[in-house]
C-alpha positions as CSV (number, residue, x, y, z in Angstrom):
1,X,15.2,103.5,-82.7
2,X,18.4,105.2,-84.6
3,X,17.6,109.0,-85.5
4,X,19.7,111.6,-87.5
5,X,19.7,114.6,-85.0
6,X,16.3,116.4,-85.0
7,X,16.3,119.4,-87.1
8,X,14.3,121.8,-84.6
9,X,15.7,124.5,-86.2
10,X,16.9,127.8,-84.9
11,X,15.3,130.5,-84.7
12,X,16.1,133.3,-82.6
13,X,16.1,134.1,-78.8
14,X,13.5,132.0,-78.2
15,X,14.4,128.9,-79.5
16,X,14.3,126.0,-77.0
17,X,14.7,125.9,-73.5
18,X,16.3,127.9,-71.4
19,X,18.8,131.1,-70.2
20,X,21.5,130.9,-68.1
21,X,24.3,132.9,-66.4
22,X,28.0,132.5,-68.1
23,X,30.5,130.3,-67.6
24,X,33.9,130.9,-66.9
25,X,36.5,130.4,-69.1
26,X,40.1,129.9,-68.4
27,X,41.8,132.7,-66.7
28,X,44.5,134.3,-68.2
29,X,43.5,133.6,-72.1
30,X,41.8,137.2,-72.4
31,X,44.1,139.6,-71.8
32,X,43.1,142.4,-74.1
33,X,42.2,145.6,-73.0
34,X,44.4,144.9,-69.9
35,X,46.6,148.2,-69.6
36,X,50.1,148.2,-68.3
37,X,51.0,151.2,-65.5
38,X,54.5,152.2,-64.6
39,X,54.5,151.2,-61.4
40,X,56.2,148.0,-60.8
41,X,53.3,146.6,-57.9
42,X,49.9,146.3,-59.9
43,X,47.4,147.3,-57.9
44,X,44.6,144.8,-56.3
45,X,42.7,144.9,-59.4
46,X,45.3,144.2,-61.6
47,X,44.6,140.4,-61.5
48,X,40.8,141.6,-62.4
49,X,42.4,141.2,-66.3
50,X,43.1,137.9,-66.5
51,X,39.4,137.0,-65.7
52,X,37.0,136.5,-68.6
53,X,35.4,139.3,-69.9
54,X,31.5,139.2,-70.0
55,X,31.6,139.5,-73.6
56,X,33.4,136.1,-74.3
57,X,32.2,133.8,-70.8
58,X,30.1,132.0,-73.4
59,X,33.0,131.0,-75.7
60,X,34.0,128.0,-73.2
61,X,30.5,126.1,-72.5
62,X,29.7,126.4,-76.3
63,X,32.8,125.0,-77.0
64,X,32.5,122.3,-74.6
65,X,28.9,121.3,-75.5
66,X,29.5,121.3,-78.9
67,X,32.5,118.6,-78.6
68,X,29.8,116.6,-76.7
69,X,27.3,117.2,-79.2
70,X,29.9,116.3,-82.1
71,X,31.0,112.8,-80.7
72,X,28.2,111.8,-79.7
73,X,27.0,111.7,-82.8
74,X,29.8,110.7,-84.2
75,X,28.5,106.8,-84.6
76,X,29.4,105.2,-88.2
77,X,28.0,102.5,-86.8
78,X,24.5,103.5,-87.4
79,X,23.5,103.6,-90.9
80,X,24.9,99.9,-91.1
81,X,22.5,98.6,-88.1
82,X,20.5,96.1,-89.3
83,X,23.0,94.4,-91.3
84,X,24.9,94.3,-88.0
85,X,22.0,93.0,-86.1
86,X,20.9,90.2,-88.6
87,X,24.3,89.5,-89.9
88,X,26.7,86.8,-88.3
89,X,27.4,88.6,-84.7
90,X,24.2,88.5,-83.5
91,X,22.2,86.4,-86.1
92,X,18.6,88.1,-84.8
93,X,15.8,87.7,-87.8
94,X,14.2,90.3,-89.4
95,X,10.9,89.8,-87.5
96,X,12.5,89.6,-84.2
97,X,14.3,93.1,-85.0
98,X,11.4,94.8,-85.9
99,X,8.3,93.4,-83.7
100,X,10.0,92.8,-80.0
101,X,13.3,94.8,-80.3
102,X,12.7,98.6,-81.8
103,X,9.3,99.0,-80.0
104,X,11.4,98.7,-76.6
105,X,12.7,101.8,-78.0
106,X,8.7,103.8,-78.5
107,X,7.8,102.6,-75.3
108,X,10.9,103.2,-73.0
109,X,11.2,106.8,-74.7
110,X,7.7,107.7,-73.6
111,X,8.2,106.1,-70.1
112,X,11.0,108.3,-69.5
113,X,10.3,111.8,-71.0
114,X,8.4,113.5,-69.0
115,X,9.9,112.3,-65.3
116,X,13.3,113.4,-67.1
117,X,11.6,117.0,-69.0
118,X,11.0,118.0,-65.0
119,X,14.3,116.4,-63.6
120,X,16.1,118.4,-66.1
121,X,15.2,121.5,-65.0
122,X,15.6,120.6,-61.6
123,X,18.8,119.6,-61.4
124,X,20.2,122.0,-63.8
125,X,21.0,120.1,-66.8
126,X,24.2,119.1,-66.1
127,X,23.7,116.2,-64.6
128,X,21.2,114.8,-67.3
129,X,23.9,115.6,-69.9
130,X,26.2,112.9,-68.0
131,X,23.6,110.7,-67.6
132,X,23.4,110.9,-71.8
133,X,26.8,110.1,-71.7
134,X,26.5,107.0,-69.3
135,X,23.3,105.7,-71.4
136,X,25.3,106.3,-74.7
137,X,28.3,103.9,-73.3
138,X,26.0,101.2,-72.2
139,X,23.9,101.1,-75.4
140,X,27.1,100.5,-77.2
141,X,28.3,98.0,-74.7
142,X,25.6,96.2,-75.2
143,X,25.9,96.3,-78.8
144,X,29.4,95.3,-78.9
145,X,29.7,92.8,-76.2
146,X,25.6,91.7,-76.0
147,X,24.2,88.5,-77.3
148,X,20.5,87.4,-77.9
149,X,17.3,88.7,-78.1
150,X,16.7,89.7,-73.9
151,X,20.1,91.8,-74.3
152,X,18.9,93.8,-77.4
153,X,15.8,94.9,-75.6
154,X,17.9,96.1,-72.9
155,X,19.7,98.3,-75.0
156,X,16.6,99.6,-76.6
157,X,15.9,100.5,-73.0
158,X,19.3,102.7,-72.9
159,X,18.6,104.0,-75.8
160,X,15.4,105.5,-74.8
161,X,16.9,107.1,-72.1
162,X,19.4,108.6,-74.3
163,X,16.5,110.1,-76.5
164,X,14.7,111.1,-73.3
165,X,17.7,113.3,-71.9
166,X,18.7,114.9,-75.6
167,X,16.7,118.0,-74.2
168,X,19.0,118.4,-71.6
169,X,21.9,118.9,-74.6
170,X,19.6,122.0,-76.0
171,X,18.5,123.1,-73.0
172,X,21.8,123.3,-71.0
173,X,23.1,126.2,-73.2
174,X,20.5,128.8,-72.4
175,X,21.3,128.6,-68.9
176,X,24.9,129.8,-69.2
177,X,24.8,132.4,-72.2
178,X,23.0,135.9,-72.2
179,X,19.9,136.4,-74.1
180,X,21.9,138.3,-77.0
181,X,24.2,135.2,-77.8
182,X,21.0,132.6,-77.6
183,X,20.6,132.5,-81.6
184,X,24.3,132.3,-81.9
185,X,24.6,129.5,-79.9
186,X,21.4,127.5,-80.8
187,X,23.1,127.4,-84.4
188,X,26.2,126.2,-83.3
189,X,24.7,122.9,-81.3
190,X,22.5,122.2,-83.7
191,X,24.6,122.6,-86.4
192,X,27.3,120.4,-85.0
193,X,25.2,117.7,-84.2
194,X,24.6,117.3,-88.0
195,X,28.2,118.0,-89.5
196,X,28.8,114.9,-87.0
197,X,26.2,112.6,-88.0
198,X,26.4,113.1,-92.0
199,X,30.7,112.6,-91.2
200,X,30.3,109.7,-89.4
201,X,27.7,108.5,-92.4
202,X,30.1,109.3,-94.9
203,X,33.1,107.7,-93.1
204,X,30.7,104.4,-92.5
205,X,30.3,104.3,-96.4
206,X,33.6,105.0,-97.6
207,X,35.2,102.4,-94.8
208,X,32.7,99.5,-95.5
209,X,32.6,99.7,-99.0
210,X,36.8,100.8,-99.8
211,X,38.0,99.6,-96.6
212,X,35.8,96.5,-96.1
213,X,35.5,97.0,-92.5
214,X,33.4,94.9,-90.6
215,X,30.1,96.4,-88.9
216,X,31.6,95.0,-85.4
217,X,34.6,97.4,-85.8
218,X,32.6,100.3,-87.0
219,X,30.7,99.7,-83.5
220,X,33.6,100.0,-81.8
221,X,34.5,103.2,-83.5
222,X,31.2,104.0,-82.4
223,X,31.8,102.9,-78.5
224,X,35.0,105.1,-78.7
225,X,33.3,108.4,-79.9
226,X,30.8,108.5,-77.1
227,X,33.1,107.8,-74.4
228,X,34.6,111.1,-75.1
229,X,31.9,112.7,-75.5
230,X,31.0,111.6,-71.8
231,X,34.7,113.0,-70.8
232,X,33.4,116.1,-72.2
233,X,30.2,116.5,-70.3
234,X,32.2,116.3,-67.1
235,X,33.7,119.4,-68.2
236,X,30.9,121.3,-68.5
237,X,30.6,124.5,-66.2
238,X,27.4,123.5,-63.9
239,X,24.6,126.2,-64.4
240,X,23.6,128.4,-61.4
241,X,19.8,128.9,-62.6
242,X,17.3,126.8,-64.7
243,X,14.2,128.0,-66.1
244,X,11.4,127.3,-63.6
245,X,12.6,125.9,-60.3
246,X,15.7,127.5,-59.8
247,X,14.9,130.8,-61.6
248,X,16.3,134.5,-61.0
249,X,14.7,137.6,-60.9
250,X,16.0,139.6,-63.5
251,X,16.7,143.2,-63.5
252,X,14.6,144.2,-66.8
253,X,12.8,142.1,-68.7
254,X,13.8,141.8,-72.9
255,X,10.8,143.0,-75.3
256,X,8.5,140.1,-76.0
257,X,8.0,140.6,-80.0
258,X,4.6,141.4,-81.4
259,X,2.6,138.8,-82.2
260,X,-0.7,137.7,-83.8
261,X,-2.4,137.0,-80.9
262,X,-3.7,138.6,-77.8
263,X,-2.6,136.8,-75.3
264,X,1.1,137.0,-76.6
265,X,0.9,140.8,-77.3
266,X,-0.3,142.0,-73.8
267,X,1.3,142.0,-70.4
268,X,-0.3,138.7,-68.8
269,X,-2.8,140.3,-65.8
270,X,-1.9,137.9,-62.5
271,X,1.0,137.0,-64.4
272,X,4.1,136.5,-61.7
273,X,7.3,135.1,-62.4
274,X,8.2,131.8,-60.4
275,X,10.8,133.4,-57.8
276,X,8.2,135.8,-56.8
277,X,5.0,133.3,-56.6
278,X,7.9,131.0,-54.6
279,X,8.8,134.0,-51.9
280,X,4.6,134.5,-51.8
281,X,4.0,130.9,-50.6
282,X,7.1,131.1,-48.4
283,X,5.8,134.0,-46.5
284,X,5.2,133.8,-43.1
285,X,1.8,135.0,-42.2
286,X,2.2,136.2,-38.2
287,X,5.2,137.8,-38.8
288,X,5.5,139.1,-42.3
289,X,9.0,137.5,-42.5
290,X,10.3,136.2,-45.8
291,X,11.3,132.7,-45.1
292,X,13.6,130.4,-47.3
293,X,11.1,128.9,-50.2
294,X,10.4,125.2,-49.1
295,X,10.7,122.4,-52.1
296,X,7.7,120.8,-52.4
297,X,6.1,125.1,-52.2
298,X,8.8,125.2,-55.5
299,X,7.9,122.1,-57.4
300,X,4.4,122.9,-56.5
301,X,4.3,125.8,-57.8
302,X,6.6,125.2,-60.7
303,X,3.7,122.5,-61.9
304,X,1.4,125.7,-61.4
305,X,2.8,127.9,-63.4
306,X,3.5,125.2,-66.0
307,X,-0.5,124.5,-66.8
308,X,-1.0,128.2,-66.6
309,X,1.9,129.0,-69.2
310,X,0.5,125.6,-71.8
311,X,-3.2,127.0,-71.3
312,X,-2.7,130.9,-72.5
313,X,-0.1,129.3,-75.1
314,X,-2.7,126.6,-76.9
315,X,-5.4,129.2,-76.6
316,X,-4.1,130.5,-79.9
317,X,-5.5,128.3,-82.9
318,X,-3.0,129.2,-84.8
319,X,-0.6,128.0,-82.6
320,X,-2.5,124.8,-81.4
321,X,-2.9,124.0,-85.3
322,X,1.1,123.9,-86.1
323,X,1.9,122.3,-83.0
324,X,-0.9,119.8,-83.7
325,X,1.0,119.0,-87.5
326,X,4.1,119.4,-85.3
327,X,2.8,116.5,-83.2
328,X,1.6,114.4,-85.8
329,X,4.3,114.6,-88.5
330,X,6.9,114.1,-86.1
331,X,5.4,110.8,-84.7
332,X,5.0,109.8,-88.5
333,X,8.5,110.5,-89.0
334,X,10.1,109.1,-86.0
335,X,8.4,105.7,-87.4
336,X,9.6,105.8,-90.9
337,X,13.4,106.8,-89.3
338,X,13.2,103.5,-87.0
339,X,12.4,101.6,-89.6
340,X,13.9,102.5,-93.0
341,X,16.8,100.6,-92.2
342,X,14.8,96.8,-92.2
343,X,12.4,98.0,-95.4
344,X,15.9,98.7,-97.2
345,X,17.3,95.3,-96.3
346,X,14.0,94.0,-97.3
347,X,14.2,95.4,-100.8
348,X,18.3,94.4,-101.4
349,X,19.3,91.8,-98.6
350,X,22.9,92.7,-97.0
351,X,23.9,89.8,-96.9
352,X,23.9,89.0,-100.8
353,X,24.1,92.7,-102.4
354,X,26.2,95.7,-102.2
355,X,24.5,98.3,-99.7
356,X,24.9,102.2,-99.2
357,X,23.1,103.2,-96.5
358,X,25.8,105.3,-95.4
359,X,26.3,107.6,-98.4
360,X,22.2,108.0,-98.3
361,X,22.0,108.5,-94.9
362,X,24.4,111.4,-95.5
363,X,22.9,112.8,-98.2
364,X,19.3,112.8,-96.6
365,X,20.7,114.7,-94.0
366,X,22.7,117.4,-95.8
367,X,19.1,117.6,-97.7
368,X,17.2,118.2,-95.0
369,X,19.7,120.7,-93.2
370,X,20.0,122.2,-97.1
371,X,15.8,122.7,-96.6
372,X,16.1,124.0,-93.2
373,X,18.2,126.5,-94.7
374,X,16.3,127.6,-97.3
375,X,12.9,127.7,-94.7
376,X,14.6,131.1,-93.5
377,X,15.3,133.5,-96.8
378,X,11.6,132.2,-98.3
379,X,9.4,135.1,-97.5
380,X,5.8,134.0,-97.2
381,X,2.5,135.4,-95.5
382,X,2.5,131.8,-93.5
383,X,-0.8,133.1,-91.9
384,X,-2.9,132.5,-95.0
385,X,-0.5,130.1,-96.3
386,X,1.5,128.4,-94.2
387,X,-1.4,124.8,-93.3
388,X,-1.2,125.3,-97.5
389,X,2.0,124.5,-97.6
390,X,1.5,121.9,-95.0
391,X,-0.6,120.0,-96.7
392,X,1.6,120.0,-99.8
393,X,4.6,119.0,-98.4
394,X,2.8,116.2,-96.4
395,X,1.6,115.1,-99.6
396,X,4.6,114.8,-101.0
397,X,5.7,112.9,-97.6
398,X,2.9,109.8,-98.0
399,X,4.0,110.3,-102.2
400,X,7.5,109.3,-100.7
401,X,6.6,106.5,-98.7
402,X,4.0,104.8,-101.1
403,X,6.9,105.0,-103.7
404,X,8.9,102.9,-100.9
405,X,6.3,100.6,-100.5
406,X,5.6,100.1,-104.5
407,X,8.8,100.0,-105.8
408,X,11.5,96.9,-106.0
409,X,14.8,98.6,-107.0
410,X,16.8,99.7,-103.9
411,X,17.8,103.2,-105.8
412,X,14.3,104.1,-106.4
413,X,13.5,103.5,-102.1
414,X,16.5,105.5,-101.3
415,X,15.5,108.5,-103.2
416,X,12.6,108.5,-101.6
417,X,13.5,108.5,-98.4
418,X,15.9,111.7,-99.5
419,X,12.7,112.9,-100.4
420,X,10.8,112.2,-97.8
421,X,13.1,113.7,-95.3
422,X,14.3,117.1,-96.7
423,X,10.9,117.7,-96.6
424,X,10.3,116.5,-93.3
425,X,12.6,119.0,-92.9
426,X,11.8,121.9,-94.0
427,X,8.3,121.8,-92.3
428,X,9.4,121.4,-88.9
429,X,12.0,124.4,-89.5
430,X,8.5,126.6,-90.6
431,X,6.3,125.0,-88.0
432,X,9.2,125.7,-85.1
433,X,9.4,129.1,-86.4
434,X,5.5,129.9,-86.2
435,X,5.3,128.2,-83.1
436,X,8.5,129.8,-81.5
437,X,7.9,133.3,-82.7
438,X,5.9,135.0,-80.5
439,X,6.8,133.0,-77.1
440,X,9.3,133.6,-74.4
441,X,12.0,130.5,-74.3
442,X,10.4,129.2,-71.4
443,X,7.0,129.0,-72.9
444,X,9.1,127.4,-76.0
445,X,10.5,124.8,-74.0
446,X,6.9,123.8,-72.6
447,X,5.3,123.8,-76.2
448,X,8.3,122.1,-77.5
449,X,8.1,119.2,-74.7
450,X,4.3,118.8,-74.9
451,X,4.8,118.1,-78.5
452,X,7.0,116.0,-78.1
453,X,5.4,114.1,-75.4
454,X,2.3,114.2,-78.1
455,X,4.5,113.0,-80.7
456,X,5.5,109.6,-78.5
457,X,2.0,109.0,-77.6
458,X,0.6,108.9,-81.3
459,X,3.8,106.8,-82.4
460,X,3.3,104.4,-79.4
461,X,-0.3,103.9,-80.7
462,X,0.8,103.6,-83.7
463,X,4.0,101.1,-82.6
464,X,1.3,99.0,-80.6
465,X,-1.4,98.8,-83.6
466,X,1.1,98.0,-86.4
467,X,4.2,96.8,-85.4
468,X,4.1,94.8,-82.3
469,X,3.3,91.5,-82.2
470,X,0.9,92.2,-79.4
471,X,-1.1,94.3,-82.2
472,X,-1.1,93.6,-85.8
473,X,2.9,93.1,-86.0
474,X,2.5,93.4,-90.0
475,X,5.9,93.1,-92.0
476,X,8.1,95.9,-92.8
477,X,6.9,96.5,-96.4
478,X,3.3,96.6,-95.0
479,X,3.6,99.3,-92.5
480,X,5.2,102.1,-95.0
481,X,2.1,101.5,-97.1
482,X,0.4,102.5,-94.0
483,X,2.8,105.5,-93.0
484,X,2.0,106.6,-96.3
485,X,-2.0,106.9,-96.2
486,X,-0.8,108.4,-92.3
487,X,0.6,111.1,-93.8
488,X,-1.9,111.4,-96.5
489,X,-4.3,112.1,-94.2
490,X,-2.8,114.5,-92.4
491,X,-2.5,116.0,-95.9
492,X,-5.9,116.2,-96.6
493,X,-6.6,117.5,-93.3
494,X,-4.8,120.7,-93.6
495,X,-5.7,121.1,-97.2
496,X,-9.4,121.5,-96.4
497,X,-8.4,124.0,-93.9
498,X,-6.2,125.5,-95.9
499,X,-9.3,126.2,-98.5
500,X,-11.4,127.4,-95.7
501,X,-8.7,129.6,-94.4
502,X,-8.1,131.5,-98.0
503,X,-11.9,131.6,-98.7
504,X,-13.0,133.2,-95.4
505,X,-10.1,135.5,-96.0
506,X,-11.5,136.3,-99.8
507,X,-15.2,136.2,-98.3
508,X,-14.1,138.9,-95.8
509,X,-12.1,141.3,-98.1
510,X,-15.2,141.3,-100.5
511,X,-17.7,142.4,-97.1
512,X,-16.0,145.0,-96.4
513,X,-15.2,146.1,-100.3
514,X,-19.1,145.9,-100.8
515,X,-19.8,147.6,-97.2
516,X,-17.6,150.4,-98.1
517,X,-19.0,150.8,-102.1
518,X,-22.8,150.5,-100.5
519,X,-22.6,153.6,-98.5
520,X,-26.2,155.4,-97.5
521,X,-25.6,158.8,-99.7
522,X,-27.0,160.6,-96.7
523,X,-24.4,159.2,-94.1
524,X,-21.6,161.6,-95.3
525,X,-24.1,164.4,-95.0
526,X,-25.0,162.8,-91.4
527,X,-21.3,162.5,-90.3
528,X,-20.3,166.5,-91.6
529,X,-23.3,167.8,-89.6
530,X,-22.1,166.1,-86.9
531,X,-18.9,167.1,-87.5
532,X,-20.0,171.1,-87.8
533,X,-21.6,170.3,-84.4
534,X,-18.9,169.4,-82.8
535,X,-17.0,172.7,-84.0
536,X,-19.7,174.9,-83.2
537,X,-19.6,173.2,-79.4
């Protein structure tokens, strides 16, 4: 259920969702390059400086949304949750927590993505970024004020919905920023989202174990900071386009970067944007008049475009194979996130030893934004090696977790989880790179979603088979011995393609090394006398 922010890291224009026209930011804080006349009366334009210039309209959504995104994840509360849970205020067991509270959380989550991925765009972001904030507030309610098992699940209910309308948080931004500010900006949220969460871990640790502050107050701290993150979100400017349904035509179109394949390097044939296939089906045929687009011609055709967009997108196997690691790792680590918590207490009980989930919680995540980091200044021909380092780095992921599994000291489990999730992190920064490199940011946002709709559906499977009690509902310590043989399949997977990969490349360069040294003598001969042929023509 509780997640560190997901480290879908930045990478250029194209990262994540959306575009967006500016905001507007308060009038009368730009007043450079505002010149002062002689003449007592300014003239009608005068008021014209006190607007906000074009070059800084982004400055005030960014802000906002980034003092959502920092309280929001401002909860302290978090890395201490299932000593909370099974500790005097609610008194739930160990079993109850993990096989009939945190699947509510799989399942809900999966319920809800997709209705909310379309209602998102829809309704222009803004109002899913509210409806965040409402979810937040009620999970927390619940936690503070709910009792028994029934309440729990409810929250794990809220909860999903709060995970479901995160894309609304990186989607909003693109829809009120110009295409040269999209990196800029796409580093900021995401980068504020994880000073928050390792400060709030840090600030858990030092007031539980200095302070000896009770879990229930560091709830409430909790309840506080995402009520003001809601205050925040009613702040936001509300956007005036979204990507597919409420779309602009746009006077030129940015250079699509060259790619490796095909489809991504040449100008689709048939290919229309959405406003102009909308104004085709609104046209009426006796008259040739251009009527106003009806909704369900929009949505329609929104759906449309959608499987047109996924289809050219996953005809590239090199994209279908990252996405499909993308898919599968993240489901994998999604798991192990939900679940650390309960295979820690399991290994050094709350209630009788001295815990520091906070500190590693912190540190995991300054590890994993640390590997992130380093993803973009490592040059590498990721063609021919990136499924290699795939399958290492999964390998060192199911290493991770069968050290968890194995080992009885609490240090040795928390360095493995440190482990386990800077490198988590690190792939997902490569494989959102390779993925996001040669697409538009709309065809981003639909790889990115289907993902992560593929992601859900292999963790539910996985939530159904192992851990609830309607499957197998196998204790905690159980399960990360299978998350690690998960992982180290996936591992072997891309390793043998890997091999194949580097050997059909080494199998190729030696044809055409012997093609060229096996030349017919005569052919030169052939080629010049066709050549003096030529000349004398």
């Amino acid at each position: 259920m509780w997640q560190a922010p997901a480290l879908a890291p930045t990478v250029s224009a194209k990262l994540h969702p959306v575009g967006r026209p500016r905001g507007v930011l308060s009038r009368g804080l730009v007043l450079w390059g505002c010149e002062r006349s002689g003449d007592q009366t300014p003239p009608p334009l005068a008021m014209d400086c006190f607007r906000t210039s074009p070059s800084h309209s982004w400055i005030y959504p960014t802000v906002i949304l980034c003092l959502f995104g920092f309280f929001s994840m401002m909860r302290p509360s978090e890395p201490f949750l299932i000593p909370y849970l099974s500790g005097p205020d609610k008194n739930l067991t160990t079993s109850e927590i993990t096989n009939e509270i945190f699947p509510i959380w799989t399942y809900s989550y999966l319920v809800l993505l997709l209705p909310v991925l379309v209602l998102t765009d829809y309704v222009r972001y803004k109002p899913v970024i509210i409806l965040q904030g409402v979810s937040f507030i009620i999970t927390w309610l619940f936690l503070v004020f709910g009792q028994g098992l029934r309440a729990m699940q409810v929250l794990e209910f809220f909860y999903g919905m709060v995970s479901a309308t995160e894309v609304a948080y990186y989607a909003y931004i693109y829809s009120v920023v110009s295409p040269e500010h999209y990196q800029k900006v796409s580093g900021y949220c995401r980068s504020i989202t994880l000073v928050a969460y390792t400060a709030a871990s840090v600030l858990a640790q030092l007031l539980v174990s200095l302070a000896s502050l009770s879990y229930f107050c560091l709830n409430v701290i909790s309840l506080a900071s995402v009520s003001v993150a809601f205050l925040f979100s009613l702040l936001l400017p509300m956007p005036k386009k979204s990507m597919f349904f409420h779309a602009k035509p746009s006077t030129g179109a940015s250079p699509k970067p060259r790619g490796r394949d095909a489809f991504l390097e040449e100008p689709q044939k048939g290919h229309k944007p959405l406003y102009q296939k909308i104004f085709t089906f609104s046209r009426n045929l006796d008259d040739g008049s251009l009527s106003t687009p009806k909704p369900e011609n929009i949505t329609l055709t929104g759906f449309v475009q959608w499987f047109q967009d996924l289809k050219e997108c996953y005809s590239s196997e090199q994209l279908f194979y990252w996405s499909l690691w993308w898919a599968f790792s993240t489901a994998g680590f999604n798991q192990v996130l939900n679940y650390v918590q309960i295979l820690w207490d399991y290994k050094a009980p709350s209630q009788s030893s001295t815990i520091y989930n906070g500190a590693v919680e912190a540190l995991a995540t300054f590890g994993g934004a640390l590997a992130a980091f380093t993803a973009g200044c490592v040059k590498v021909n990721w063609d021919l090696l990136g499924e290699m380092a795939l399958a290492m780095f999964s390998a060192v992921d199911a290493g991770s977790l069968l050290l968890m599994h194995y080992t009885n000291n609490i240090w040795v489990c928390y360095a493995g989880f440190v482990i386990f999730k800077s490198s988590y992190m690190l792939l997902i920064t490569i494989a959102a790179f390779q993925v996001a490199v040669n697409l538009s940011v709309e065809r981003y946002a639909l790889v990115f979603g289907i993902n992560t709709f593929i992601a859900l559906v292999i963790q539910t499977v996985m939530t159904v088979a192992v851990v609830d009690n309607q499957g197998l509902g196998l204790p905690v310590s159980i399960q990360f011995l299978i998350y690690g043989s998960y992982f180290s399949i996936i591992a072997g997977i891309f390793l043998m393609r890997s091999i194949y990969i580097i050997c059909s490349v080494k199998c190729g360069k030696e044809k055409c090394r012997s093609t060229a040294t096996g030349q017919n003598p005569s052919e030169p001969e052939n080629s010049m006398s066709g050549m003096n042929t030529v000349t004398q023509f």
